[in-house]
N, C-alpha and C positions, 0 to 999 in steps of 0.2 A: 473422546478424542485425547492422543497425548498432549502433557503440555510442553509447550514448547520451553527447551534447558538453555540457558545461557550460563558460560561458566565463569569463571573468572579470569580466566586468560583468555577466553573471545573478546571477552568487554574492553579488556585492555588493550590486547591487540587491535582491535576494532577503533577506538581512540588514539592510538599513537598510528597506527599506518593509516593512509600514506604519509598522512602531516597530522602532528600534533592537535586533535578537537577536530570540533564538524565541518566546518564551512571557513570559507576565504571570500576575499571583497575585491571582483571585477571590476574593470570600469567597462561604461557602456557609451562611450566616443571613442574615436582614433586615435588615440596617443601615438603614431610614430614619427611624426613630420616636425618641425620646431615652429611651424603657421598650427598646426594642433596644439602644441603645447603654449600656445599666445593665444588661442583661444581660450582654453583652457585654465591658465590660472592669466597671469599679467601679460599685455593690458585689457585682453578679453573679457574679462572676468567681471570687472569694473558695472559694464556696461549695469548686468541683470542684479548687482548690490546694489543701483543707484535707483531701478525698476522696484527692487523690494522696499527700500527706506521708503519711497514715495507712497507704494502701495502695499501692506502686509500680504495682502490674497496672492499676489503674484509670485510666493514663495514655494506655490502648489506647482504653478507653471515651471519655473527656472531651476528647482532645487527637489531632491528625492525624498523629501516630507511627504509628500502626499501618497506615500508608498512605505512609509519607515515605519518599525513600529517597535520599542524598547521595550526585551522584557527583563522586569526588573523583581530584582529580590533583594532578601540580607540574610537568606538563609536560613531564618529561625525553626522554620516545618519544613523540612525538605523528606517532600514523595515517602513520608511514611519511615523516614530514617529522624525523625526528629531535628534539634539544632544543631547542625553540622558546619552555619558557620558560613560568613559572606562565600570565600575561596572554594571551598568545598562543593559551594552550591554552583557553581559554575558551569560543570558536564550538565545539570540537568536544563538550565537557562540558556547553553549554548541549542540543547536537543527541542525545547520546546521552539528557539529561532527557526530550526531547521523544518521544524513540523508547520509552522507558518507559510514558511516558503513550500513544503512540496505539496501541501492541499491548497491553498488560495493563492498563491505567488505573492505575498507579500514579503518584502523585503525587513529583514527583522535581526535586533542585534542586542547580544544580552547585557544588560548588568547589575553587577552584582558590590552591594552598597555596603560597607565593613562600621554599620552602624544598630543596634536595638534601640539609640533613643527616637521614639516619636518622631519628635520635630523636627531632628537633623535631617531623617529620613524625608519628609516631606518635604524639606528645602532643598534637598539636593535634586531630587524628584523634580522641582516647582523650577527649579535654574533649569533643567534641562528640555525645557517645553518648548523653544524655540528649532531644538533638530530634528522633533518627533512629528509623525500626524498620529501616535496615538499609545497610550503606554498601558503595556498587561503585567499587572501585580504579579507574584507567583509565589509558594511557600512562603509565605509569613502567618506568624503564629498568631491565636485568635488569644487576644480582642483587638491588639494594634492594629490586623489588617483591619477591622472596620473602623478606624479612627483614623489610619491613613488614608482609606480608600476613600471616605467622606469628605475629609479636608481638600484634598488632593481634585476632586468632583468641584468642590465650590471653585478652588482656585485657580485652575488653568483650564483652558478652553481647547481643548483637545480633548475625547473621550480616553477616561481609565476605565478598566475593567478589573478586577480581580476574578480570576478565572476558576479559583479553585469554591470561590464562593457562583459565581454567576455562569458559569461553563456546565458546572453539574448543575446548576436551578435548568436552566433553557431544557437542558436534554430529557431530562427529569419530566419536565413539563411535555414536552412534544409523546414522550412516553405515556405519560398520564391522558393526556386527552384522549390517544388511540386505544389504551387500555379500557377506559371511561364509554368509549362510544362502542366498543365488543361486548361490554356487560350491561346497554342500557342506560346507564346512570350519568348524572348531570353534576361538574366541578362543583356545583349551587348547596347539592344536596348529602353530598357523602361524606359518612366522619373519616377524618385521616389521622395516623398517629406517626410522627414522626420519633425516632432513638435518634440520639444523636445531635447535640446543639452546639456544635460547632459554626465555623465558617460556612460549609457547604449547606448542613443541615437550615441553618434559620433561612441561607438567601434563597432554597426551597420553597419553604415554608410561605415566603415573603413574596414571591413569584407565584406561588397558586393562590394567595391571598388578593394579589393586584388582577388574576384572570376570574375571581370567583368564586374562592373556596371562603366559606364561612368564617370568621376567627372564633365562634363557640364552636364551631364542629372541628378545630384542631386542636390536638393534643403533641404538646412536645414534651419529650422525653429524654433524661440526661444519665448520668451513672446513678444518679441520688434516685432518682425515678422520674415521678410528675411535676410542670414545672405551671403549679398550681396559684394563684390569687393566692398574697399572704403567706406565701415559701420566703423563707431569708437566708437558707446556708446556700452554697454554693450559688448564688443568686448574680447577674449583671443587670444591666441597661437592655443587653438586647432580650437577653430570656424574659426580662421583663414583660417587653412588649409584646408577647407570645405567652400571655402565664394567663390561663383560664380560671373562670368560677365553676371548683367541680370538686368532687367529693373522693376522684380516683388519685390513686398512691403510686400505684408501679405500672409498670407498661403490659404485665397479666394482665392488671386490670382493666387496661385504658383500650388491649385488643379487642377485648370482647365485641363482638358486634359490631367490629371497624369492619369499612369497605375497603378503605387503604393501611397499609403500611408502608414508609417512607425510611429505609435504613441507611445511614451514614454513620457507622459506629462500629463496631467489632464482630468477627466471626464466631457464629453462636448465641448472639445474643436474643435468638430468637429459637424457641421451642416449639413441634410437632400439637402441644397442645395448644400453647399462643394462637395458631395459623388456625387450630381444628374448631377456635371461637370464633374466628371472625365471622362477616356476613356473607351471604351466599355471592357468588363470582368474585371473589377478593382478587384485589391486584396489589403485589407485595415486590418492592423494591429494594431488592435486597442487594446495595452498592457499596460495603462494604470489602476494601482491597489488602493483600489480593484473596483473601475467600471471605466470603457471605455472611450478612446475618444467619442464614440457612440456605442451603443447598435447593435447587430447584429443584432434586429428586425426592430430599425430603417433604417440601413443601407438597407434593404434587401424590407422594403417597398417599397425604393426609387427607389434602383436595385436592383432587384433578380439576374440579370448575377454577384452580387460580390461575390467573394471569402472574409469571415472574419474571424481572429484568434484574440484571445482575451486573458489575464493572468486569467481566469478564469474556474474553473474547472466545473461549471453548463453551460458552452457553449460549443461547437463544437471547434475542433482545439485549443486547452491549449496550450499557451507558457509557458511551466515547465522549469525554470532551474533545474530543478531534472534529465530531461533528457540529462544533457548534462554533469555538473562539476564531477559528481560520474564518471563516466567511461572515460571521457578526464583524469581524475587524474589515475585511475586502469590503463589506459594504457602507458601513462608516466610511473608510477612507475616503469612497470613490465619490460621496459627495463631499468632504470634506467637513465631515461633522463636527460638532461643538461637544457631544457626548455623546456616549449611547445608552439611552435609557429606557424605561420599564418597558413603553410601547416597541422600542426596535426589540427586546428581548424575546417580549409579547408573541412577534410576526416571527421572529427566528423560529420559535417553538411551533407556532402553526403551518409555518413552511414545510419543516421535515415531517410534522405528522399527516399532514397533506402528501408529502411525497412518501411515504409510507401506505398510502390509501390505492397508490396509483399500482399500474402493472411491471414489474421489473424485469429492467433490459437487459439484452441476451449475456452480456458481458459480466452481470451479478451474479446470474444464474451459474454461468460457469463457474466464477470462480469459487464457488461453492458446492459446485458438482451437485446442485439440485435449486428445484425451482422455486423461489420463493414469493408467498403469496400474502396481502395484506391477511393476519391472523392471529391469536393466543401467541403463536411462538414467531412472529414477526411484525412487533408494533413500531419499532424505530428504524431507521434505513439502515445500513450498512456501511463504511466508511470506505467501502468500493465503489460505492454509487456514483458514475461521471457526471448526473444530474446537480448533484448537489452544488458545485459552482455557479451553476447558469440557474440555477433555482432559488436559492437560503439570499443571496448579496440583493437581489432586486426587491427581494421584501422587507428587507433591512433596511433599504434605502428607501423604496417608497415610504416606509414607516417614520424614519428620519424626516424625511420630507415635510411629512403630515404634521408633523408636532416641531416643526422650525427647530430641530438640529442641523437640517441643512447648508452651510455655505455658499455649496454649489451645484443646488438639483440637478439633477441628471435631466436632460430635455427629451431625449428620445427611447424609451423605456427597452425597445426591439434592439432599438442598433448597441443600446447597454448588454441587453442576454449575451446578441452574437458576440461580443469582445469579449466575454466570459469565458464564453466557450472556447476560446483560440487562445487564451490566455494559458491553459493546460497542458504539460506533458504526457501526450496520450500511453506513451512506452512505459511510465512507473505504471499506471493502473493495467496496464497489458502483463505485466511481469507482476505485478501483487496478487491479479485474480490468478495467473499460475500458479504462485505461490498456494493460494489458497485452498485452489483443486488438488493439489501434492498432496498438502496436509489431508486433505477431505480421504483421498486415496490409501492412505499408509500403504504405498507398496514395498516390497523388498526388492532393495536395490543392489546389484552386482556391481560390488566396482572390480574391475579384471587386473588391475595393476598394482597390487597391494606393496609393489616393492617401491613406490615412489612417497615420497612425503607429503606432496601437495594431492596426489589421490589419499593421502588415509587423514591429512584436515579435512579434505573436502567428504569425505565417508563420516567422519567423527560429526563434524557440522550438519550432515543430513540427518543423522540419527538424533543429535539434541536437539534441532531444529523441527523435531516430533515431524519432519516425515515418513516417516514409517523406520524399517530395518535394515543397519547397510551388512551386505553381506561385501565382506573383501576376501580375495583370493589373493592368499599368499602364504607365507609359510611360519606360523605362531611365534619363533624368536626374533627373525625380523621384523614382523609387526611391532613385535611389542618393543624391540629395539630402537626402531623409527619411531616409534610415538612418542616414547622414554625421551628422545634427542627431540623431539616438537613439543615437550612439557607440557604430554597427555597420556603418563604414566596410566593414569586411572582410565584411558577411556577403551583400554583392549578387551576391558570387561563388558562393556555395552554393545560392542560391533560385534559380529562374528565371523571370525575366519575359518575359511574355506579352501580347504587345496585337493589332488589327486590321493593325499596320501589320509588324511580323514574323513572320505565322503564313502559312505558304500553303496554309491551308484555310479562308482568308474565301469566296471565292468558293461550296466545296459548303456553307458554314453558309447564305450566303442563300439559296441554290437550297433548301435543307430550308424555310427559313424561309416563303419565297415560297408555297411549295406548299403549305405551313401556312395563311397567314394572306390568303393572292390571293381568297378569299369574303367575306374582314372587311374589305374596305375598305383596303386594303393596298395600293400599286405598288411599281412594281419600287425607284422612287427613297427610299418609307417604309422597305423592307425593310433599303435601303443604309442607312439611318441607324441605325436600329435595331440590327443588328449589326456595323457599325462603329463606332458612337460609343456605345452604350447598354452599357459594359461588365457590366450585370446579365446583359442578355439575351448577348453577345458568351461571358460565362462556364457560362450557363445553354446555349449551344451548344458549345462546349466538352464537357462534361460529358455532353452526349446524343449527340457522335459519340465518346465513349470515350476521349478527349485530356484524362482526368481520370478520377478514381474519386471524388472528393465534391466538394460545395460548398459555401464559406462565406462567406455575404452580410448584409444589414440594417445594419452597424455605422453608416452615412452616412444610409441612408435610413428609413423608417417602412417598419415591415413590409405593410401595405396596397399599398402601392407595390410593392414585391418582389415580390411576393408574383402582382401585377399583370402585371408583366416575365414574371415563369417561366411564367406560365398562356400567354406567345409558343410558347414552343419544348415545354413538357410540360403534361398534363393536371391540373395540381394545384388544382383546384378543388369544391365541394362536388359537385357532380355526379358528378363520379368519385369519391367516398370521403373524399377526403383530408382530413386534421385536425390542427390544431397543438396537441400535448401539453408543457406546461412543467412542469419538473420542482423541487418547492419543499422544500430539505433545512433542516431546524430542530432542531438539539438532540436529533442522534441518531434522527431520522425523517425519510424521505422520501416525500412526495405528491405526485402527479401530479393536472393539474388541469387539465381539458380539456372544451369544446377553445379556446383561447386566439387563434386567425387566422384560421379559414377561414370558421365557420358563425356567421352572423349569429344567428339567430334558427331552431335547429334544431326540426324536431317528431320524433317518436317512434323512426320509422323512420333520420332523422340520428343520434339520439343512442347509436342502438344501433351504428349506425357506428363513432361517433367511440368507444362505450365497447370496439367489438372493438380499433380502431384502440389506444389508449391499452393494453389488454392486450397487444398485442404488443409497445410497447414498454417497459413493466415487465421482461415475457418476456426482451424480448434484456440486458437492464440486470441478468438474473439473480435478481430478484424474483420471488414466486408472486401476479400480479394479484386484486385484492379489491377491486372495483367498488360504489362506491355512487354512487345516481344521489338529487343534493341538492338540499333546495328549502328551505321556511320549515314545509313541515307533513311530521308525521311517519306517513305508514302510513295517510293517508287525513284528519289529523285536525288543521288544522280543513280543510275540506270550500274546494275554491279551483279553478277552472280554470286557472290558470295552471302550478299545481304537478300535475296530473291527467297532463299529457303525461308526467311523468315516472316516474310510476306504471306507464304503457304502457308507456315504455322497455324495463321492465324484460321485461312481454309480450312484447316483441317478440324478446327475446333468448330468452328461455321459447320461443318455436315455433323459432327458429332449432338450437337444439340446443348454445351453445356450451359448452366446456371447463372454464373458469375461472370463481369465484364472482364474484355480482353480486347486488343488493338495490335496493330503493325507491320510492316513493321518502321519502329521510328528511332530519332536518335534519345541522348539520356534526358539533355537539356527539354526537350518537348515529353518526353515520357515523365519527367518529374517536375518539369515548371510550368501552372496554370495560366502565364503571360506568354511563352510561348503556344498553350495550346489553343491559345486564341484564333492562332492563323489556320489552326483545322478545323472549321466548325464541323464538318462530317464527322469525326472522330466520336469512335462508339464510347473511349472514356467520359463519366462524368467528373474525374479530378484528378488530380494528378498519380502514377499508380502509383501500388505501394508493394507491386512484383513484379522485377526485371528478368524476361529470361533472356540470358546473354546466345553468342553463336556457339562457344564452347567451352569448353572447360577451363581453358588456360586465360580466356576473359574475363571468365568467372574467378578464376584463383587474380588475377592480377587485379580486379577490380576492388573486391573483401580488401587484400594487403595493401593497397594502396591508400583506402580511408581509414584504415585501422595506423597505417604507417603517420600519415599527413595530417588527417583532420583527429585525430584521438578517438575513432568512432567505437563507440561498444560490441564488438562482435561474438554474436551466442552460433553456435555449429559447425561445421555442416549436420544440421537436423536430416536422419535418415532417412524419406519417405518412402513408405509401400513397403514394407516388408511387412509380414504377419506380426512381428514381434516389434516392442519397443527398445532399439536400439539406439544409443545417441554415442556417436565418435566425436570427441573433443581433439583437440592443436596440440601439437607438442610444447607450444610457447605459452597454452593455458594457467591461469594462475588458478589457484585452491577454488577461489568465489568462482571462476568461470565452469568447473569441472562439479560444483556444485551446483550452477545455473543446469546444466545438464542433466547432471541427475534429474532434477524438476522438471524439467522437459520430459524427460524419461516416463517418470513416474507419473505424470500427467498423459501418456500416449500422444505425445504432438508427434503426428507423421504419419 
């Protein structure tokens, strides 16, 4: 799999638009009114300061503590760039808030401490425990982090984590158990050799020692080599406590006959012969970033019976701290813990290896374009897995519980899951496993408008973004002129361009064409222009002799037009089926809303079309379709022919036999709100839909522009359904990211 390129002007640009760093700070009350704002701060305010003096606990209640979580650095180790330095480290302590908040919803804010001494560090740290429920360490350089993270543990009553030490121990461990129980073997029994005694390394080490692992059958291992009984050069306090009675030197030696290896150290530091001594079904941890102690192809020529896990997300088995610190924190929080210690780690790790064991759901599976099963190349979950919220925070917390970190146990362990679960944005993980399938795909992707700027970002972005190939159609100096003016001189070398006057298959495009269109009023001179100079229809053939796998067009022209062009070279019109489905995401829901291109003024038989057409592609997007068919009256009432066709609709799907739920017809408010659909208990929906098919097309266009205009909603398409081929037409008003969202749709086949 390619890897995915990020270049240095993405990153950038990526940081400064739209606003300067990742995230901004909402409130969540009305502030319009001046009775809001006397709520609000004076003399409102008063009331719940006088509520917390009396009682501390009620700080969880009145104030967004029990949801805050600071992450804090000084910059010393920053992500593999060394000491760069409080300021510096900032991008990455803003990214690591925002990784908080889009896996577990917790609200998270960074900072960044312009101190190396010790002590300052932890008093500054130790003043600010009153705005926190909970603070995660990040890049600090080893040994201060375990002096601060310790002091810091005794001193304030709020759980600290450092994550670079305890994030890779958890994941590490939930890896290891599943690893453990494919080869037979018992944490009790098997030697481990760890490389690597740094932060992450020892709180490894220190974590399989608290679930089981032997302290004589570990072996830790540093530059120097063995970190032996009676060693004094490069020696501390912690290697100490990790230093065996043994007779081995170097980590050669120390392999021999290991079950495990544990790497947290440098790429390479591990050899083809090292791996060919160990014991029979080794499991070798090679989490060395961004590349390996050894490559999983190396290890696997050597022995195929290994098990390998790697920090990399183009190999099998990812060690994500992503999987671990978001919902060890969500669960701490949500009882208001005092800390999180061995035992909540403990459960975190046998959560996910538990949910590793289990069958994964259809949404994983997609987004990886194959099915994956508990096994050798699938022992940790996935950081797509929608389970993991409503699974990893209730083990945490009962574990919390168990060992009186508690504050405030959770009473109802059920009605805890369900809040979990509704706490998620289901649209990021609908558009990541997209993503995922793209990648899994590498198709080659035609973008057809190579004379626009924002189609050859959005072409440059698909090809480093290791989706596969962008092919752009346009004419080699203006590309490269346009890129030159978007300060991606260098990227006309990676895409490849494409026009009438470099392909040497214009000749059979006409010849299809001609044969095509020689009854419509076509000669041979129309056909030449048409596929020489018309690069919709030039891309649109393309694509139908297989010299492509999608297409991505509209950004120039009105989709009418386009639309106009492809019905040259394929069947994409209402006659044959087809439908344009736009997909409208709002605050944690997504609607589809169709059909938005092809059908004027559809009657019963069309709509039933467009609403099969619009379930499939829900289906492929990993959604369970829920069809309502909308008008002004609901269920008959008031009495309208115009709203009657869509009544039938729904008839028509009734004799047809199909799969998926469908109803109507009704108005938006009861098609989309579960307290209105109260008053229909008949109604075949079981929740509210999440595909509106409107009466026409102009309902459909006013509907899209209307939430995209009012509410800021995110709108992906119209996604083109039912053509043979994968075509997606983007808006003329599309920005670079949105004609990139397409592509991926594309290149994914949704429609």
């Amino acid at each position: 799999m390619s890897k995915n390129r990020v270049t240095p002007e993405e990153a950038l640009a990526f940081h400064l638009e739209p606003t300067p760093g990742k995230f901004e700070i909402t409130a969540t009350v009305p502030m319009t009114t001046q009775r809001d704002l006397s709520l609000a701060y004076s003399p409102g305010v008063a009331v719940p300061c006088e509520a917390i003096a009396e009682n501390a606990e009620t700080a969880y209640d009145y104030t967004n503590k029990g949801n805050l979580v600071a992450v804090i650095s000084n910059g010393t180790a920053v992500l593999g760039l060394g000491n760069l330095g409080a300021l510096a480290s900032k991008p990455v302590m803003e990214g690591k808030a925002v990784l908080f908040k889009r896996f577990a919803d917790v609200n998270s804010i960074d900072i960044e401490l312009d101190t190396e001494d010790t002590d300052a560090f932890v008093d500054a740290v130790k003043l600010m425990g009153p705005t926190f429920g909970g603070i995660n360490l990040e890049d600090i350089k080893a040994p201060e982090c375990f002096i601060i993270e310790q002091r810091l543990k005794e001193e304030m009553d709020i759980p600290v984590f450092h994550d670079d030490q305890h994030g890779t121990a958890v994941i590490c461990a939930a890896g290891l158990l599943n690893a453990l129980k494919l080869s037979g073997k018992k944490i009790e029994d098997v030697r481990i050799v760890l490389n690597g005694a740094g932060a992450a390394g020892i709180a490894c080490l220190e974590l399989l020692k608290a679930m089981g692992a032997k302290h004589q059958n570990c072996i830790m291992c540093d530059t120097k080599g063995v970190i032996y009984q009676g060693r004094t050069e490069g020696m501390n306090q912690w290697k100490s406590a990790h230093a065996v009675a043994t007779d081995l030197r170097t980590l050669e030696e120390a392999m021999k006959g290991a079950d495990v290896f544990l790497g947290v150290s440098v790429k390479g530091a591990v050899t083809q012969d090292m791996v060919s001594s160990m014991a029979d079904n080794p499991v070798i941890f090679a989490m060395a970033n961004p590349d390996p102690e050894i490559t999983p192809e190396d290890a696997h020529e050597v022995r195929p019976d290994a098990i390998v896990a790697t920090g990399r997300s183009d190999y099998p088995n990812q060690v994500n701290n992503v999987l671990g610190f978001p919902y060890l924190f969500r669960g701490a929080l949500d009882i208001n813990a005092r800390a999180i210690n061995d035992e909540m780690k403990i459960a975190c790790a046998h959560a996910l290896a538990n949910l590793a064991r289990e069958d994964v759901p259809d949404e994983v599976a997609l987004a990886y374009g194959k099915n994956l099963s508990f096994g050798r190349d699938y022992i940790i979950p996935t950081p797509f897995d929608p389970r993991l919220i409503h699974r990893v925070p209730p083990a945490v917390a009962q574990a919390g519980m168990n060992t009186g970190a508690a504050r405030r146990p959770i009473i109802d362990m059920e009605a805890y899951e369900l809040s979990l679960k509704s706490r998620m944005d289901p649209t990021a993980s609908i558009l990541r496993g997209i993503n995922a399938r793209a990648r899994a795909n590498q198709a080659r992707m035609i973008f057809a408008e190579g004379d626009d700027p924002r189609v050859l970002r959005a072409a440059v972005m698909y090809q480093r973004a290791g989706f596969g190939k962008a092919l752009v159609v346009g004419r080699e100096d203006d590309v490269k002129a346009k890129l030159e003016a978007a300060g991606l001189e260098d990227a006309h070398r990676q895409i490849e361009i494409v026009n009438a006057a470099n392909t040497q298959h214009l000749e059979t495009y006409k010849q299809f064409l001609y044969d095509r269109l020689h009854r419509r009023g076509f000669d041979r001179q129309d056909i030449h222009r048409l596929a020489a100079r018309d690069r919709h229809v030039f891309s649109a053939l393309m694509l139908q002799h297989g010299h492509g796998d999608g297409l991505v067009t509209g950004a120039t022209r009105k989709s009418a037009h386009i639309l106009d062009r492809i019905n040259h070279v394929f069947d994409a019109d209402k006659d044959h089926g087809v439908a344009g489905i736009t997909a409208v995401l709002h605050k944690g829901r997504i609607v589809f809303i169709a059909d938005t291109i092809v059908n004027e003024w559809p009657d019963e038989e069309d709509l039933a079309n467009i609403a099969e057409r619009a379930a499939t592609v829900a289906q492929n997007m990993g959604l369970e379709p829920r069809v309502a068919f909308v008008s002004f009256s609901t269920f008959g009432y008031p009495v309208s022919e115009r709203a009657d066709k869509m009544a039938k609709a729904a008839d028509v799907l009734d004799q047809r036999g199909v799969s998926f739920e469908y109803e109507g017809e009704m108005t938006v408010d009861v098609a989309l709100n579960s307290l209105a659909q109260e008053a229909y208990p008949f109604s075949r929906l079981t929740g509210p839909a999440n595909i509106l098919i409107v009466p026409a097309r102009h309902s459909a266009s006013i509907s899209v522009k209307l939430m995209q205009e009012m509410a800021g909603a995110t709108v992906i398409g119209p996604i083109l359904a039912g053509v043979d081929r994968s075509i997606q037409i983007c808006s003329t008003v599309s920005t670079a990211n949105d004609i990139l969202n397409m592509a991926v749709l594309a290149a994914c086949k949704v429609g």
